[in-house]
C-alpha positions, 0 to 999 in steps of 0.5 A: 463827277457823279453826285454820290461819289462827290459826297464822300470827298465833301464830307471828308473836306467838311471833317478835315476844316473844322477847328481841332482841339488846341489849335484853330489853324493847326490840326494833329492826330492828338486832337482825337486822343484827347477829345476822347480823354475828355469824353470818357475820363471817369475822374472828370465825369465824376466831376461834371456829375458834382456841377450836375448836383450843383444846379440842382441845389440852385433850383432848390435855393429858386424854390424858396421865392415860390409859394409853399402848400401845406397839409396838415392834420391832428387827432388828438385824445384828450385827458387830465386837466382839460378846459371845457368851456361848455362848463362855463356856458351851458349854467349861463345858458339854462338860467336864461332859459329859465327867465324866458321859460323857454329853452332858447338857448341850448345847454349841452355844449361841450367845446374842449381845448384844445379841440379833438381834430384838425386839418388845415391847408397852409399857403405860405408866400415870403413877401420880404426874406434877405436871406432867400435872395442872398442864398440863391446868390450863393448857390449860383457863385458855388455852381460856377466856382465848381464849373471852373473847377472841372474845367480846370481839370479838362485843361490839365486833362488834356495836357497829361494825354499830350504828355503821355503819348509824346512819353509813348512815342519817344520810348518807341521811337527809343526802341526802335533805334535799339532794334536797329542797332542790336543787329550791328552789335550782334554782327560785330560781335561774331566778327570779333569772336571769328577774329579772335579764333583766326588769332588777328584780334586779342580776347579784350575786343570780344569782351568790349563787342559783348559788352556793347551788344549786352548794354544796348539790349538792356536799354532797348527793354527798358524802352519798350518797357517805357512806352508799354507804361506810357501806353497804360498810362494814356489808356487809363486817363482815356477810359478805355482798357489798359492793354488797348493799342495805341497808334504811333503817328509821324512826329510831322503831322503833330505840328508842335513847332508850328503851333510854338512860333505861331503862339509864341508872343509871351505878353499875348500868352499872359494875357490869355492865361489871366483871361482864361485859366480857370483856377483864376475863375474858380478863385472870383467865383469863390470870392463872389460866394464869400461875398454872399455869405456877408450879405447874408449875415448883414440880413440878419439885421433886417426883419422878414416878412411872410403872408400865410392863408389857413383853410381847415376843419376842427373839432371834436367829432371828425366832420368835414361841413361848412359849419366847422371850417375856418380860414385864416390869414396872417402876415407874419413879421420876425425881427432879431433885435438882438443875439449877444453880437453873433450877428456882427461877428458872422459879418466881420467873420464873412470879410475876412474870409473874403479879404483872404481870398482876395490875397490868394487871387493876387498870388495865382495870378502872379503864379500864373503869369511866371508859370507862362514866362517860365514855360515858354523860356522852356520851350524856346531854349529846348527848340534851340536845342533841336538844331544842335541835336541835329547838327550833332547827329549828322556829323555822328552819322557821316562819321560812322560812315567814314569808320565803317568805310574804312573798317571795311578796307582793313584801315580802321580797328573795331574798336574805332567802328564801336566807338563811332557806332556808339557815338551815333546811337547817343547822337540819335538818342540825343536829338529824340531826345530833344525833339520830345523834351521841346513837344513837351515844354510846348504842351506846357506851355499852351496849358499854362497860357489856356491857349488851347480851347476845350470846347 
């Protein structure tokens, strides 16, 4: 085979084994509904937008380990009652002047303060400040606990599309059923009305005919009406236009009963879904911020220490020379001997917020683990239920055979053909049903037990 015509085939194979959404061994067209739900949902950009924000709040806490520079600058006009020391100098400076008799020193001295102008450029470095450390913590544990938190809605995301194309398609296929049986309803109900008019049938047959055929057409716009609402509702957790299409796909390239039976270990489940549910995440995540906060507030024991340089210009006339600058450093050292207890009770305050959200762990983890027992139970009992629907079916499909054999021979009456025509359809509906109620509880299930990845 030539080589460009290999390369379609290759890519093809490549796309068909990469792991899909929810299942490594187990691909379904629903892969790609969902990968685009989680690609376009505006509810959980705006959410990856507020992680977004939180990283940017973690530079601005890293920041505050960096050295600051700072330019400042002052001009100021002087009145009232201003202190020149040039008036305490300048008489001292004359009378020495006179015992020399000579003008050494000089007399028109005019230092005023404070001084006329100022500029100065700061360089500020924290060389022991708790509280910067302990903030940049927070700042971390909030980005995380936010991070969780959207991940948390991925996962619930992705479940509410699953849920809404299975809505989607068993209204359809609920649809299609009622489109199939109208015909029949119709064609009995003509049957009736030229029997009544031969005189062979009473008028109670036409009336039962019509009302079968009125009942069935109801049901049928409902459906429709049904999936038309699923399809919206699918189209808006995507992000794309309401009245977009949606493709029905075949309920054996879904693969819900293969993925059950090949995740079907409840003790596996909860481990999975206490390893990895995100609200779990997001509560340690939390706690790991509470706990930063009671370091925080134990750091107003301790003192902070800061160093600082100072290099400016001052005086009283505007000028910028090396004989009216000045540098000047200082290590600055602040300590809160003591505030009326606030400090202790920002400390007791922190623990218990912490103890709280410990006990609001304790009680999500066991939710959890009963939302997982619950909706596998769910599951199993509605893949039960499957194998009855369809036992069910298939005595109400052999029996409409037989009726409608026998009606055609002039043995059975019209009421019998409704009546197993009638029980057929509720048999069909029934294992429709069924089948979907289980695809559901499946879905479920793997949400509740995080069994799905999200990458």
């Amino acid at each position: 085979m030539p080589l460009m015509r290999m390369l379609p085939l290759a890519l093809l194979l490549l796309a068909t084994s990469r792991p899909a959404f929810g299942q490594a061994s187990h691909r379904s067209p629903l892969d790609a509904l969902v990968a685009e739900g989680l690609a376009a949902n505006p509810a959980l950009r705006a959410r990856s937008l507020a992680v977004t924000r939180d990283d940017a709040a973690i530079e601005e806490a890293r920041g505050r380990f960096l050295p600051s520079l700072t330019a400042n600058a002052r001009a100021s006009h002087l009145s009232g009652a201003t202190q020149n020391l040039g008036a305490l100098i300048n008489p001292a400076y004359a009378a020495l002047n006179q015992l020399l008799g000579q003008a050494v020193f000089p007399t028109n001295i005019n230092l005023t303060l404070p001084q006329k102008q100022e500029a100065t450029l700061r360089l500020a470095q924290p060389l022991f400040e708790p509280r910067v450390l302990q903030g940049y913590r927070i700042a971390r544990s909030v980005r995380d606990a936010s991070a969780a938190d959207r991940d948390a809605q991925r996962r619930q995301l992705a479940a509410d599309i699953q849920t809404s194309y299975l809505q989607y398609a068993r209204a359809s296929r609920a649809a299609e059923l009622y489109d199939q049986t109208v015909p029949l309803l119709d064609e009995t109900r003509r049957v009736s009305e030229r029997l009544l008019s031969a005189g062979k049938v009473t008028p109670d047959n036409v009336l039962r005919a019509r009302a079968e055929q009125s009942a069935v057409v109801q049901q049928r716009d409902a459906a429709h009406q049904l999936a038309d609402a699923a399809r919206q509702q699918l189209n808006y957790l995507s992000g794309r236009p309401l009245d977009a299409p949606l493709l029905l796909f075949a309920d054996s390239l879904l693969g819900f009963d293969a993925r059950f039976i090949a995740r079907e270990d409840v003790a596996a489940a909860q481990a999975s879904a206490q390893a990895r549910r995100e609200e779990l995440v997001q509560l340690d995540r939390s706690s790991d911020a509470l706990q930063g906060q009671r370091r925080l507030a134990r750091a107003a024991y301790l003192p902070s220490v800061n160093v600082a340089v100072d290099y400016g210009f001052q005086g009283n006339t505007i000028r910028v020379n090396r004989d009216r600058d000045f540098t000047v450093a200082s290590v600055v050292m602040s300590w809160n001997l003591f505030n009326g207890g606030q400090d202790r009770a920002r400390v007791q305050q922190a623990a218990i917020d912490v103890q709280q959200l410990k006990a609001r762990r304790d009680d999500a983890s066991r939710s959890i683990a009963l939302q997982v027992r619950v909706s596998h139970d769910a599951a199993a009992v509605a893949r039960t239920g499957i194998t009855t629907a369809t036992e069910r079916q298939n005595t109400a499909t052999r029996t409409f055979e037989l009726v409608q054999r026998r009606y055609s021979e002039g043995l059975a009456t019209q009421l019998e053909l409704l009546d197993a025509r009638t029980a057929l359809t509720t048999a069909q509906l029934n294992r429709l049903i069924t089948t979907y109620d289980f695809y559901q509880r499946v879905v479920e299930y793997e949400r509740a037990a995080a069994l799905s990845s999200l990458e």
